[in-house]
mmJSON file of the N, C-alpha and C atoms, coordinates in Angstrom:
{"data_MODEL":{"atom_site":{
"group_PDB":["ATOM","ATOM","ATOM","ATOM","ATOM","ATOM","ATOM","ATOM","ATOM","ATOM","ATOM","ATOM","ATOM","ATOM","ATOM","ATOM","ATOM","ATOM","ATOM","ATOM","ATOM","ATOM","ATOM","ATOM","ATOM","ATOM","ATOM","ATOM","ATOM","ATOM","ATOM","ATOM","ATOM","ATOM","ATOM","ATOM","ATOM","ATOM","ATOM","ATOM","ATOM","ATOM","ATOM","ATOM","ATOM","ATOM","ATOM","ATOM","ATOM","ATOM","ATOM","ATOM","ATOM","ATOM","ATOM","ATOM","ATOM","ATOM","ATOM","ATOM","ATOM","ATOM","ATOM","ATOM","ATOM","ATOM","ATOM","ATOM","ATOM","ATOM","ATOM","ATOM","ATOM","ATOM","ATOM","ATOM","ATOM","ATOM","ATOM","ATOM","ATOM","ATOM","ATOM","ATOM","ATOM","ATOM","ATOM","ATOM","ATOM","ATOM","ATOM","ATOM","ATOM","ATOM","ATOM","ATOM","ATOM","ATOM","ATOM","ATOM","ATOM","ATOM","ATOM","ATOM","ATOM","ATOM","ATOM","ATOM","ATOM","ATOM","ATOM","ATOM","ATOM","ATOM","ATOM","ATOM","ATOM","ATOM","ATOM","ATOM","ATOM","ATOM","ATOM","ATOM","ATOM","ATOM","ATOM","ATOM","ATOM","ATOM","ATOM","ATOM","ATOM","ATOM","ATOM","ATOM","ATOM","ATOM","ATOM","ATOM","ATOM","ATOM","ATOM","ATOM","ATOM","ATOM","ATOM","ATOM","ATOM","ATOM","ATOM","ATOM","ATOM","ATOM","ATOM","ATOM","ATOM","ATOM","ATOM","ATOM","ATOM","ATOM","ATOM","ATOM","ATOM","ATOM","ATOM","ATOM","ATOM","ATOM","ATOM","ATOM","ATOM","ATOM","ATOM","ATOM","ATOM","ATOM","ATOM","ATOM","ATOM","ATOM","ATOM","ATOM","ATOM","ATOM","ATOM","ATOM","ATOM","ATOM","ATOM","ATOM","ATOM","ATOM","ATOM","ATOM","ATOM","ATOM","ATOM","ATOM","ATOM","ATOM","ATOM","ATOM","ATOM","ATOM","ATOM","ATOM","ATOM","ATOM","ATOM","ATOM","ATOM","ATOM","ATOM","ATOM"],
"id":[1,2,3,4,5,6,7,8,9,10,11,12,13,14,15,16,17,18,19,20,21,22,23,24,25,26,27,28,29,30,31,32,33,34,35,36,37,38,39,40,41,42,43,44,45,46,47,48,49,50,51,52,53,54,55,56,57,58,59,60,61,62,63,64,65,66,67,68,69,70,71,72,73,74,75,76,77,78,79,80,81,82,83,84,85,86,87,88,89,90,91,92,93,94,95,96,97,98,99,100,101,102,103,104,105,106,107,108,109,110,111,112,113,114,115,116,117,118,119,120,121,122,123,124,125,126,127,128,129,130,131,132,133,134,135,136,137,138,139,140,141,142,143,144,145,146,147,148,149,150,151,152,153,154,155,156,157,158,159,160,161,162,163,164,165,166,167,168,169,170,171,172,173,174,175,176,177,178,179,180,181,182,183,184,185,186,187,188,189,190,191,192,193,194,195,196,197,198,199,200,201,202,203,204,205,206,207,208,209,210,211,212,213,214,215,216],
"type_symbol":["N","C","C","N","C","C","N","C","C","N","C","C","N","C","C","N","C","C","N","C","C","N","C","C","N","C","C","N","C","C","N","C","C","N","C","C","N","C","C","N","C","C","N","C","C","N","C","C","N","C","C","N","C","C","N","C","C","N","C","C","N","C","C","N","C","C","N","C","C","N","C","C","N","C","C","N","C","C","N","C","C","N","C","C","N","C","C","N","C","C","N","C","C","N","C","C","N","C","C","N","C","C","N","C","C","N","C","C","N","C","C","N","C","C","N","C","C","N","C","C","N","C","C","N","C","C","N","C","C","N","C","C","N","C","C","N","C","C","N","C","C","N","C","C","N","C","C","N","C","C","N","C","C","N","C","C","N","C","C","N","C","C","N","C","C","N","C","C","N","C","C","N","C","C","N","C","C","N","C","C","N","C","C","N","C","C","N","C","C","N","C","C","N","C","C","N","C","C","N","C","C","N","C","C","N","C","C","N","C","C","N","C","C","N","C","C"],
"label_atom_id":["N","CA","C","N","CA","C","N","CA","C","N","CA","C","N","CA","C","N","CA","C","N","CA","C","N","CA","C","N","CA","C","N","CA","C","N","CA","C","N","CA","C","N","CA","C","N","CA","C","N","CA","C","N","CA","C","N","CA","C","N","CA","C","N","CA","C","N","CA","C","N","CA","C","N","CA","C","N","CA","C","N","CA","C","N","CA","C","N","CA","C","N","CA","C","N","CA","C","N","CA","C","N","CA","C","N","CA","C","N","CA","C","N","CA","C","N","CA","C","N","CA","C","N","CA","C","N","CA","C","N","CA","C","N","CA","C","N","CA","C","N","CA","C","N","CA","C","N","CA","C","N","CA","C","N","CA","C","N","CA","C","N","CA","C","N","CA","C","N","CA","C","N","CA","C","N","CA","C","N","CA","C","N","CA","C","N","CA","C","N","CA","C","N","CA","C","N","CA","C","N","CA","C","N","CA","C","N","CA","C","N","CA","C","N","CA","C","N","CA","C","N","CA","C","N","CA","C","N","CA","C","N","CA","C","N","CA","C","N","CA","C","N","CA","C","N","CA","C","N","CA","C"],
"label_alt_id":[null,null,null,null,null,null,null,null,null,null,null,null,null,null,null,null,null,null,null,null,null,null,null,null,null,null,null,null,null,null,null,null,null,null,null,null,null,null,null,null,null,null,null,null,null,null,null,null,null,null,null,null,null,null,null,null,null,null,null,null,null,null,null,null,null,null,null,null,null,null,null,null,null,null,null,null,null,null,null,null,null,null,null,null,null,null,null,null,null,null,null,null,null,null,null,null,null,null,null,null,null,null,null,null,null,null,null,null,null,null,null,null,null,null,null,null,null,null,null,null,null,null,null,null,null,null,null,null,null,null,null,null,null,null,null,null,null,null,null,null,null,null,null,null,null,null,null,null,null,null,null,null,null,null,null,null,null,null,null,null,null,null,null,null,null,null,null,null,null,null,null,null,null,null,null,null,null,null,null,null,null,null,null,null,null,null,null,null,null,null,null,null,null,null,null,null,null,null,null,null,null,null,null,null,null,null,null,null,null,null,null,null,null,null,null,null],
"label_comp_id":["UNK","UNK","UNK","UNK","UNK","UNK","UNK","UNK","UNK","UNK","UNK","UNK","UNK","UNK","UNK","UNK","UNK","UNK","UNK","UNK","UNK","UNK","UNK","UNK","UNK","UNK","UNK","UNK","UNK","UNK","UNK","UNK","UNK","UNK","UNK","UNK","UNK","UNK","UNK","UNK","UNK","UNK","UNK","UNK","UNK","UNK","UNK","UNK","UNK","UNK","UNK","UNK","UNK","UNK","UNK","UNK","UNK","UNK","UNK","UNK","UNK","UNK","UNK","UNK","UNK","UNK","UNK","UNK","UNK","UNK","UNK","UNK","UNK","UNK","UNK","UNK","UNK","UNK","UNK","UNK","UNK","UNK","UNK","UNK","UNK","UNK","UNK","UNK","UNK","UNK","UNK","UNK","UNK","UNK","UNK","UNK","UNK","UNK","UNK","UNK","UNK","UNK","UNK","UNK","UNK","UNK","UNK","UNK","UNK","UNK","UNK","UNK","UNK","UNK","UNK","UNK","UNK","UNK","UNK","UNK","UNK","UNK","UNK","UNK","UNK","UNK","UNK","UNK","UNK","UNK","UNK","UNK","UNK","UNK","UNK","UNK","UNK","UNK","UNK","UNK","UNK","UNK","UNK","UNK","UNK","UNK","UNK","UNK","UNK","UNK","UNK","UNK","UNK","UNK","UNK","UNK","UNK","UNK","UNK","UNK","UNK","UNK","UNK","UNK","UNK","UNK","UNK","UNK","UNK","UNK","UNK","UNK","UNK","UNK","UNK","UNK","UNK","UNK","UNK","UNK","UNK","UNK","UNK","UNK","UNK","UNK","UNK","UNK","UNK","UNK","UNK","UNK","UNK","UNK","UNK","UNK","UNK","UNK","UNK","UNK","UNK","UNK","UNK","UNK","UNK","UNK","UNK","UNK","UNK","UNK","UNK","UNK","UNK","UNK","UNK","UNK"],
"label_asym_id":["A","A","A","A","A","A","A","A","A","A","A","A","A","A","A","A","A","A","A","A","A","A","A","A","A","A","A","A","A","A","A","A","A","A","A","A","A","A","A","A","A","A","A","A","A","A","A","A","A","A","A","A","A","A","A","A","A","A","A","A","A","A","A","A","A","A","A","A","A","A","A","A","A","A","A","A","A","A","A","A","A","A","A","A","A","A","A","A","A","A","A","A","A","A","A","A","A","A","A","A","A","A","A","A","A","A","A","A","A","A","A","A","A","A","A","A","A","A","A","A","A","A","A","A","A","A","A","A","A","A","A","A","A","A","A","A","A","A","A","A","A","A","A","A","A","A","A","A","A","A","A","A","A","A","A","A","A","A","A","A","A","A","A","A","A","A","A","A","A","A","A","A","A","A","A","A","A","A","A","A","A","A","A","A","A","A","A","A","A","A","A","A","A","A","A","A","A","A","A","A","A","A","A","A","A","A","A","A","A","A","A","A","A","A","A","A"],
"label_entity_id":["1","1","1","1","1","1","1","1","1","1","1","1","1","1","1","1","1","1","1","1","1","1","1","1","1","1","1","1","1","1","1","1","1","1","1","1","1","1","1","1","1","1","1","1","1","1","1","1","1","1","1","1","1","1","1","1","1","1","1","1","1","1","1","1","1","1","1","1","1","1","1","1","1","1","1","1","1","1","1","1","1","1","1","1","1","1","1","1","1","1","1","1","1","1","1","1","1","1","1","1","1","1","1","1","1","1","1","1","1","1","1","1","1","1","1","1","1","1","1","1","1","1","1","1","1","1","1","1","1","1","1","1","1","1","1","1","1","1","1","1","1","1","1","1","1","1","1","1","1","1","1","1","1","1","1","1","1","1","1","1","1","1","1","1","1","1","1","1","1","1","1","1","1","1","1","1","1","1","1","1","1","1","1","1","1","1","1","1","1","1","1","1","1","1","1","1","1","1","1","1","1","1","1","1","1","1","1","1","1","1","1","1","1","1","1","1"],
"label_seq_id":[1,1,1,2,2,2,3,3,3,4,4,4,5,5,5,6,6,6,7,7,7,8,8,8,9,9,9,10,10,10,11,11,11,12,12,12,13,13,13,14,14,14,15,15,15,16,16,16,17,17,17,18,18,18,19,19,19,20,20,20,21,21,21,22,22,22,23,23,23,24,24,24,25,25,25,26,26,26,27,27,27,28,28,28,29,29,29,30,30,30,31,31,31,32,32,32,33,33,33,34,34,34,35,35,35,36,36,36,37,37,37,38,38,38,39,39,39,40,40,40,41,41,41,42,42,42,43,43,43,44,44,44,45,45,45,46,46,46,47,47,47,48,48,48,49,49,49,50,50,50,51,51,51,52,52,52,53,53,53,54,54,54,55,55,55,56,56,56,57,57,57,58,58,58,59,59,59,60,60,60,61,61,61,62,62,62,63,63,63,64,64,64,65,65,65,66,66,66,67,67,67,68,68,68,69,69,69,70,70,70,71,71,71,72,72,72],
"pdbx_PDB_ins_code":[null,null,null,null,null,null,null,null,null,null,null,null,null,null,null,null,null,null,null,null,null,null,null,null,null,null,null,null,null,null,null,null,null,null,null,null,null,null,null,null,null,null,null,null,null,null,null,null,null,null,null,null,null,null,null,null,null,null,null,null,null,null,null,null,null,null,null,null,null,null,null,null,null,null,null,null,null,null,null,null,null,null,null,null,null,null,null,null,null,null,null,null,null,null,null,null,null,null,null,null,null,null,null,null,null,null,null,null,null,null,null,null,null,null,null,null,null,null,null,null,null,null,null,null,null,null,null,null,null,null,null,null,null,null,null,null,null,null,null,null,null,null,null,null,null,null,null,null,null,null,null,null,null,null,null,null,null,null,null,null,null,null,null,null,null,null,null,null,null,null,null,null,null,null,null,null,null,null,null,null,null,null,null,null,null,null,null,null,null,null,null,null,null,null,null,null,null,null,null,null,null,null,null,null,null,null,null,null,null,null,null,null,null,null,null,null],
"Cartn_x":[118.073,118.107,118.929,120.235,120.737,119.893,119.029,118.18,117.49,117.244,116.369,117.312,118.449,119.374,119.741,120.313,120.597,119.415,118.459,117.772,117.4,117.24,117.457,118.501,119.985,121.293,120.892,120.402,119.985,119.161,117.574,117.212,117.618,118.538,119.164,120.125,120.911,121.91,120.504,119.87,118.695,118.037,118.002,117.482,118.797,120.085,121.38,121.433,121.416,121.858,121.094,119.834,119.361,119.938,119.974,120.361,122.363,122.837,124.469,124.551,123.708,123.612,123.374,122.038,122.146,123.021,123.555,124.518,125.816,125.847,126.592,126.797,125.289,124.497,124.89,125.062,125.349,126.77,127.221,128.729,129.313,128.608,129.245,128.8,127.473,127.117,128.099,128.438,129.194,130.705,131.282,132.526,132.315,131.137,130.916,130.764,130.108,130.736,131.859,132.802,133.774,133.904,133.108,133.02,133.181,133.325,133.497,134.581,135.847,136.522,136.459,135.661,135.013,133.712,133.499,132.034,132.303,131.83,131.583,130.572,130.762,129.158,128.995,127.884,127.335,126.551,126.3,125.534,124.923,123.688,123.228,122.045,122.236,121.29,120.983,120.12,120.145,117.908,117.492,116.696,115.932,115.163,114.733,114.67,116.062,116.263,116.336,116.413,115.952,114.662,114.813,113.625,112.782,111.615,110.788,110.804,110.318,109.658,110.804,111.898,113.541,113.798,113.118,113.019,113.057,113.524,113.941,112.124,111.305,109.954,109.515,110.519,109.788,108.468,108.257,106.809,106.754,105.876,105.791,104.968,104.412,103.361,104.37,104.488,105.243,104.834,103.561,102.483,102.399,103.055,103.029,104.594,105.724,106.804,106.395,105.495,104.938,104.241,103.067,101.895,102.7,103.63,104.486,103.633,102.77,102.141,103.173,104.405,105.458,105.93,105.95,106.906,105.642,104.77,103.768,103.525],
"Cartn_y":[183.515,182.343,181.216,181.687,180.79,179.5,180.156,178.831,177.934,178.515,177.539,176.392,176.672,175.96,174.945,175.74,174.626,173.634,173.751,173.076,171.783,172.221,171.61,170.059,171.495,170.514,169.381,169.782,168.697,167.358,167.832,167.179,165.874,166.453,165.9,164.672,165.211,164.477,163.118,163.659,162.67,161.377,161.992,161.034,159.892,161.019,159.364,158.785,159.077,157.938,156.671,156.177,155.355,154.503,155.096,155.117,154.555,155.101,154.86,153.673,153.69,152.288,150.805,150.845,150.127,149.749,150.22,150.4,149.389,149.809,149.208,147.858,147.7,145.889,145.434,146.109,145.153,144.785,146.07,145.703,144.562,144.561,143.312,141.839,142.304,140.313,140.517,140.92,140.76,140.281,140.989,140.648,139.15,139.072,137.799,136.303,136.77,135.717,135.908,136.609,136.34,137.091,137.855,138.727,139.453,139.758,141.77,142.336,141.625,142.216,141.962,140.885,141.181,141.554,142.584,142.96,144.884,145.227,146.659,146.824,148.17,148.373,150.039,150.216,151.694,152.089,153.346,153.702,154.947,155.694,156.431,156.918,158.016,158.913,160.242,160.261,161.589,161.967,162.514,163.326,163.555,164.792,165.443,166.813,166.879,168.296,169.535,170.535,171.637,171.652,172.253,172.391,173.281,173.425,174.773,175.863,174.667,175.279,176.043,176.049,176.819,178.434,178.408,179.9,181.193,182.186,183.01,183.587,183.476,183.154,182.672,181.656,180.029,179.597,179.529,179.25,177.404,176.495,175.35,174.567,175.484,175.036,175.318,174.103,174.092,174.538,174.433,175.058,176.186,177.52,178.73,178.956,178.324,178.326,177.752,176.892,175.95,177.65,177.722,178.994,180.469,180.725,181.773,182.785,182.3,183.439,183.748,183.813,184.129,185.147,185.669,186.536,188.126,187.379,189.142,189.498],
"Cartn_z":[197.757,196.914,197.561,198.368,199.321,199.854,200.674,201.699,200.965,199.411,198.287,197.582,197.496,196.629,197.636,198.997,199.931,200.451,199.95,200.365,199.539,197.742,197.089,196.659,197.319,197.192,198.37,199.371,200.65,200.092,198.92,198.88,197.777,197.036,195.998,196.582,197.679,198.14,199.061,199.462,200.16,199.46,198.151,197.585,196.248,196.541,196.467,197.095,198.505,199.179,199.305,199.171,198.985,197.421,196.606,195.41,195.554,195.959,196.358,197.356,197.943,199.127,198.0,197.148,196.435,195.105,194.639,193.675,194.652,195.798,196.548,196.977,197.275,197.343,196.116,194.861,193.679,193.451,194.185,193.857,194.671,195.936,196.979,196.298,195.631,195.068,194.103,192.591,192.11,192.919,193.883,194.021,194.705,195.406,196.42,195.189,194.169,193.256,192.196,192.793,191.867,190.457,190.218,188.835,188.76,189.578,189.823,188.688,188.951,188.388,186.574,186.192,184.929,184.668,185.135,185.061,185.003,183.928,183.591,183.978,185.011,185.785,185.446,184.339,184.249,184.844,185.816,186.203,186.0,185.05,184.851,185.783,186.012,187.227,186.251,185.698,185.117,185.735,185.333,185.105,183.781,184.255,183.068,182.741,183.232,183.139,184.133,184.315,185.427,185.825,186.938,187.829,187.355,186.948,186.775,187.963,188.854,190.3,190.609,190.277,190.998,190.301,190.003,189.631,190.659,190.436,191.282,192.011,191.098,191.416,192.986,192.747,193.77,193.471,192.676,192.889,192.685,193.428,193.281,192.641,191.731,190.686,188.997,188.619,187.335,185.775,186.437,184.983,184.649,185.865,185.374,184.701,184.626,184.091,182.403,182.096,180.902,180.073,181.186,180.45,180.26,180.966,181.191,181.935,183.03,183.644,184.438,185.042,185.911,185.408,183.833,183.332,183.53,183.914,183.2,184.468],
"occupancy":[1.0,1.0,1.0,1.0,1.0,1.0,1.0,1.0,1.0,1.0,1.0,1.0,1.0,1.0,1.0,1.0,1.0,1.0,1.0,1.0,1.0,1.0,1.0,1.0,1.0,1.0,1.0,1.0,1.0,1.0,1.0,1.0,1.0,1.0,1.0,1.0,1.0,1.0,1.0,1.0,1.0,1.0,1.0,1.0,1.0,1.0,1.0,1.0,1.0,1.0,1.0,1.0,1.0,1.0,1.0,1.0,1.0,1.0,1.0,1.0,1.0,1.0,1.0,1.0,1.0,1.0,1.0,1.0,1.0,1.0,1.0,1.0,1.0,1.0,1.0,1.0,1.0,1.0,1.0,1.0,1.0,1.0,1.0,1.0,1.0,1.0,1.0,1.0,1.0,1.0,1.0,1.0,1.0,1.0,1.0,1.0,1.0,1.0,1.0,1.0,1.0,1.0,1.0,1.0,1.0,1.0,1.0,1.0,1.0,1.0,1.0,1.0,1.0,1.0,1.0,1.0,1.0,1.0,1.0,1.0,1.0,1.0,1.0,1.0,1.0,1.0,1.0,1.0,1.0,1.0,1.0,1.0,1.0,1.0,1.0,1.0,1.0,1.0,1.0,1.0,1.0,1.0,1.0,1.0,1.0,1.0,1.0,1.0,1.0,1.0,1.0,1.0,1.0,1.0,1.0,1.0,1.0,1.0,1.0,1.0,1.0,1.0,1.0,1.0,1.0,1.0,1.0,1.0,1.0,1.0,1.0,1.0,1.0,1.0,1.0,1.0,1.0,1.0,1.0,1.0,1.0,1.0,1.0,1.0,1.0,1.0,1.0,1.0,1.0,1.0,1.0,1.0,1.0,1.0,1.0,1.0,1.0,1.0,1.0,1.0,1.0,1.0,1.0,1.0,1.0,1.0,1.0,1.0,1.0,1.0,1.0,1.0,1.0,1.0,1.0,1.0],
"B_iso_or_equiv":[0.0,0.0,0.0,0.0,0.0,0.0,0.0,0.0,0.0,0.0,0.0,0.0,0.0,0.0,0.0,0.0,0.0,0.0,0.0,0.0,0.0,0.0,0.0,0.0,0.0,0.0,0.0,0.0,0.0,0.0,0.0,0.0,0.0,0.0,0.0,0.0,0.0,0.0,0.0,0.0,0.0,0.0,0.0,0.0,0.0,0.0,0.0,0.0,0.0,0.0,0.0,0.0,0.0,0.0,0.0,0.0,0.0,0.0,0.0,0.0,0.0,0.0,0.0,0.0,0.0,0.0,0.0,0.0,0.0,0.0,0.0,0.0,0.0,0.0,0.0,0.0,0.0,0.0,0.0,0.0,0.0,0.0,0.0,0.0,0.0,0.0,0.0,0.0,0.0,0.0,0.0,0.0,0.0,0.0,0.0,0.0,0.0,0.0,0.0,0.0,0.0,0.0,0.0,0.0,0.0,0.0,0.0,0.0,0.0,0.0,0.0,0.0,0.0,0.0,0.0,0.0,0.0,0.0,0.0,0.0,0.0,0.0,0.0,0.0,0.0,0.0,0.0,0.0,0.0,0.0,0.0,0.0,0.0,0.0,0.0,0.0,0.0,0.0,0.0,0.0,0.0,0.0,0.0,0.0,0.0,0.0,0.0,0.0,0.0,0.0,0.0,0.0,0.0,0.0,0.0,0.0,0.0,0.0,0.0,0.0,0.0,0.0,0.0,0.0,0.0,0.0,0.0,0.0,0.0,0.0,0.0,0.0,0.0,0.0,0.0,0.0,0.0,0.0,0.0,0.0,0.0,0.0,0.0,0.0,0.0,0.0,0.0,0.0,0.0,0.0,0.0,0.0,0.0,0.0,0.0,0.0,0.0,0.0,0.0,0.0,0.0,0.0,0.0,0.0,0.0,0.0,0.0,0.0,0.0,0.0,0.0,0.0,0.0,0.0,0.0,0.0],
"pdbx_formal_charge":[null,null,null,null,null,null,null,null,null,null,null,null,null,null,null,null,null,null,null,null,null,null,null,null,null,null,null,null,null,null,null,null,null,null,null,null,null,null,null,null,null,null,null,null,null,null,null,null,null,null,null,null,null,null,null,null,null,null,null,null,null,null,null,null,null,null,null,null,null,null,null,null,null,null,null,null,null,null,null,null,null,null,null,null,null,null,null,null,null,null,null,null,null,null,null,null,null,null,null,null,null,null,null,null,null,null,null,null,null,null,null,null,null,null,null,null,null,null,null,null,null,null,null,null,null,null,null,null,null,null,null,null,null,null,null,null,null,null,null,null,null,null,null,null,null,null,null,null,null,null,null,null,null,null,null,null,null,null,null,null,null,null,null,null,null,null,null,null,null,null,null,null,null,null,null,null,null,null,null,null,null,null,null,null,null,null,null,null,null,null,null,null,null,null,null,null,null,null,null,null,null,null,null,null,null,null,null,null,null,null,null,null,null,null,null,null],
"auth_seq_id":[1,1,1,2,2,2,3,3,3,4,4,4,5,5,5,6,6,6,7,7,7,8,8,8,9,9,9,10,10,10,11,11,11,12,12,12,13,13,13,14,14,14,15,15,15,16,16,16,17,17,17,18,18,18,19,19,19,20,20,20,21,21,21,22,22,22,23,23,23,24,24,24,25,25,25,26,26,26,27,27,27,28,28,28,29,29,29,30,30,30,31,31,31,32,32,32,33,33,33,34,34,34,35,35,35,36,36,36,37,37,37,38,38,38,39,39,39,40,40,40,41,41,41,42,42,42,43,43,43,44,44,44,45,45,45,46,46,46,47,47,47,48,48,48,49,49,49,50,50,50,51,51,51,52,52,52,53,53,53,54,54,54,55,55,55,56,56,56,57,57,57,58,58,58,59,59,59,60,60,60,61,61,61,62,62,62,63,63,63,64,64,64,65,65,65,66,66,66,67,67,67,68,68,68,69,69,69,70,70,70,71,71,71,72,72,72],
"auth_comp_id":["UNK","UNK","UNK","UNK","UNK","UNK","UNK","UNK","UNK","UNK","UNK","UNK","UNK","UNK","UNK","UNK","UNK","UNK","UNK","UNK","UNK","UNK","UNK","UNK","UNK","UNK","UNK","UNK","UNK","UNK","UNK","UNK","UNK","UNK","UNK","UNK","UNK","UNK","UNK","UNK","UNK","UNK","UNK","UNK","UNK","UNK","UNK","UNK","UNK","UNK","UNK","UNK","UNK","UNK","UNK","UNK","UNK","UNK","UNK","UNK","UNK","UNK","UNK","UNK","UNK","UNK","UNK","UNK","UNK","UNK","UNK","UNK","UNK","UNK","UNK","UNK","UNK","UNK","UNK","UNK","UNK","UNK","UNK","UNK","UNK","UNK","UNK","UNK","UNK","UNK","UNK","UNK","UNK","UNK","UNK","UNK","UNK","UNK","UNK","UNK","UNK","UNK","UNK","UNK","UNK","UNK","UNK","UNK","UNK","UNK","UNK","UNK","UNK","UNK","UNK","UNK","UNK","UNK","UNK","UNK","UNK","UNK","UNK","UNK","UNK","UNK","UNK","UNK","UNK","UNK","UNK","UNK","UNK","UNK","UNK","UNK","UNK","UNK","UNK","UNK","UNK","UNK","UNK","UNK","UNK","UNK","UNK","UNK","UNK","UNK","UNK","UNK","UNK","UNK","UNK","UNK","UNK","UNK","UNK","UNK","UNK","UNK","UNK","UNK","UNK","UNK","UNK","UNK","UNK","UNK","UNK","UNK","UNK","UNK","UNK","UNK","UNK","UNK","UNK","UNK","UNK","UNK","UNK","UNK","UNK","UNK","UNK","UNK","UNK","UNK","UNK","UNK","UNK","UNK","UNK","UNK","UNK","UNK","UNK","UNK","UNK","UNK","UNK","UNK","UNK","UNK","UNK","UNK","UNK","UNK","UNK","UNK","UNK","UNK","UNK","UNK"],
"auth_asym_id":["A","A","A","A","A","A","A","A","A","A","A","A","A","A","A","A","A","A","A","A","A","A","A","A","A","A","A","A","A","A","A","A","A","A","A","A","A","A","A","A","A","A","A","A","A","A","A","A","A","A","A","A","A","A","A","A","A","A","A","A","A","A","A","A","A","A","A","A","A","A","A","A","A","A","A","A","A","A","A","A","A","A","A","A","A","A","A","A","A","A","A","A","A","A","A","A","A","A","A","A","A","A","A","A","A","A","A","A","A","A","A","A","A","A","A","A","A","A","A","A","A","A","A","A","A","A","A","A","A","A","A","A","A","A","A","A","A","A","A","A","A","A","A","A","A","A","A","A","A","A","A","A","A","A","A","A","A","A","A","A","A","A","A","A","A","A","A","A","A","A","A","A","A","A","A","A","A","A","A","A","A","A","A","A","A","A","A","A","A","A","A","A","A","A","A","A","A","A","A","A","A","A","A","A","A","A","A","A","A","A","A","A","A","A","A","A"],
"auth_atom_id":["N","CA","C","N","CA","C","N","CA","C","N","CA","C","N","CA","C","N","CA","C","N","CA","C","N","CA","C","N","CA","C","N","CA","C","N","CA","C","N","CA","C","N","CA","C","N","CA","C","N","CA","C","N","CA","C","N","CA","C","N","CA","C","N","CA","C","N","CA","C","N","CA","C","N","CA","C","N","CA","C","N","CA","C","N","CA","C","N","CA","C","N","CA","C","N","CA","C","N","CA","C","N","CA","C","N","CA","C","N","CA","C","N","CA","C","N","CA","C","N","CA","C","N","CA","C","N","CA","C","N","CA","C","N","CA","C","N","CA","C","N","CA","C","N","CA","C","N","CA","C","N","CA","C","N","CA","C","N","CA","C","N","CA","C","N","CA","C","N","CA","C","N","CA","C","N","CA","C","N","CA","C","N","CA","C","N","CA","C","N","CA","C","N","CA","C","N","CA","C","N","CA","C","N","CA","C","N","CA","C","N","CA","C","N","CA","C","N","CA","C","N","CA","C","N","CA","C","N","CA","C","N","CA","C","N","CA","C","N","CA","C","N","CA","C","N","CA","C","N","CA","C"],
"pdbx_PDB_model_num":[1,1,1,1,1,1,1,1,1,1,1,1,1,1,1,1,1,1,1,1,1,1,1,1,1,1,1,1,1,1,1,1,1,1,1,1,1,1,1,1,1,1,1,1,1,1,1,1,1,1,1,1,1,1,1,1,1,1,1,1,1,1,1,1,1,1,1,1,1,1,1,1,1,1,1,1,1,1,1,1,1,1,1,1,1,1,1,1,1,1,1,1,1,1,1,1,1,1,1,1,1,1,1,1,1,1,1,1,1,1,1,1,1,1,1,1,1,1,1,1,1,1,1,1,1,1,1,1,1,1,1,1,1,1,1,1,1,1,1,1,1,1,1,1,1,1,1,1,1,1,1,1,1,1,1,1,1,1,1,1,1,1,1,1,1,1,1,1,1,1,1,1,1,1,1,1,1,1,1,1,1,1,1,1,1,1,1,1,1,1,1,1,1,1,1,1,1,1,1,1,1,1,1,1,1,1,1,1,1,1,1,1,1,1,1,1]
}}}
């Protein structure tokens, strides 16, 4: 299960950094005009939840986690 998670955690971290880079671009215009320091900046990253496909299974079709053909 090791090489699956790390791979996961890899792809997870892959797809912040694009995400953390921009968050970043906003923070420099804000400070570049002067607002920064009145400006509350939220940033929500969430999802929709767990992975189906991450199942001790692996399987990469999400519809048998939905139909429960994985359990029989």
């Amino acid at each position: 299960m090791r090489p699956v998670l790390a791979r996961q955690i890899a792809t997870y971290a892959g797809s912040m950094e694009p995400t953390d880079h921009r968050i970043g671009r906003i923070i420099d215009i804000l400070d570049e005009y002067a607002i920064l320091d009145h400006t509350l900046v939220i940033v929500i990253a969430g999802d929709n939840g767990a992975s189906a496909e991450a199942a001790l299974q692996r399987t990469l079709n999400e519809m048998t986690s939905l139909d429960g053909l994985w359990r029989r």
